[in-house]
C-alpha positions as CSV (number, residue, x, y, z in Angstrom):
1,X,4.7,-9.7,27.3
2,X,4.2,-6.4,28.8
3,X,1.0,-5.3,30.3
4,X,1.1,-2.1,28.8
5,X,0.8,-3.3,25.8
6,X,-2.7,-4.8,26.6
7,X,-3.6,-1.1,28.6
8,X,-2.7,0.6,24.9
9,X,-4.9,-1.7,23.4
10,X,-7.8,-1.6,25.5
11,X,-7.9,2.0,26.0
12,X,-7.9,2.5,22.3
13,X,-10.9,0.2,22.0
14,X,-12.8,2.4,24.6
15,X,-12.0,5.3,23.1
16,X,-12.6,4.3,19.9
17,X,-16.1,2.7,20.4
18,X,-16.8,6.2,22.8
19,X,-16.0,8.1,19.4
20,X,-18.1,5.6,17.4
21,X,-20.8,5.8,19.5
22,X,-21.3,9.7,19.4
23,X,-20.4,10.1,15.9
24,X,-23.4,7.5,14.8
25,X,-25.8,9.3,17.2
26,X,-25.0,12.7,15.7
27,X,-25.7,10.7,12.2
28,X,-22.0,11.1,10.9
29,X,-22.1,7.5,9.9
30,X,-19.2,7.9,7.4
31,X,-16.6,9.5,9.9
32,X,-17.8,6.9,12.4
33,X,-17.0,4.2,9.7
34,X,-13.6,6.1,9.4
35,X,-13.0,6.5,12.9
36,X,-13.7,2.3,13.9
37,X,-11.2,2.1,10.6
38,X,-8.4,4.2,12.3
39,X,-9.0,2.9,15.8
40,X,-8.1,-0.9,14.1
41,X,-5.1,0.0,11.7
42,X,-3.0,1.8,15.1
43,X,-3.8,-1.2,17.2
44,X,-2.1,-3.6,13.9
45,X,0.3,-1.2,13.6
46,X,1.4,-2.0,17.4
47,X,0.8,-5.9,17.1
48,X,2.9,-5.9,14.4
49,X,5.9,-3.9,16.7
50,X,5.3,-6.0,18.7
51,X,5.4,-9.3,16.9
52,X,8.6,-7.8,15.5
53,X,10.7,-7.9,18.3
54,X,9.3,-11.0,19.1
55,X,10.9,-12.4,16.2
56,X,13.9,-10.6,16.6
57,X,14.6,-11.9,20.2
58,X,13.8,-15.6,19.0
59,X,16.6,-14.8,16.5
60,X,18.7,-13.5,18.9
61,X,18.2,-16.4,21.2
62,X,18.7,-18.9,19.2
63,X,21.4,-17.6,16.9
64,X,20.0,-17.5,13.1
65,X,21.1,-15.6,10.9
């Protein structure tokens, strides 16, 4: 596992919850909504890469298929 992968993560977290945090305060509690929403689909979205090529080296390493 690379540790850029957990930097990606965690600085979309921060920037995320920053975004969160000043959208509720200006009482845009939709787009704040939206914006956590976002934030959590593009870190699945790389967990899933990521689990991807997991799989595919465990293939590769073993020899299935």
């Amino acid at each position: 596992m690379d540790i850029d992968l957990i930097f990606k993560i965690a600085g979309t977290g921060i920037i995320v919850a920053v975004l969160n945090l000043v959208l509720k305060r200006a009482e845009r509690e939709e787009q704040a909504m939206l914006t956590t929403l976002a934030g959590l689909i593009v870190v699945l979205v790389v967990i899933v890469n990521e689990i991807g090529e997991l799989f595919e080296t465990i293939k590769s390493v073993f020899g299935l298929w």
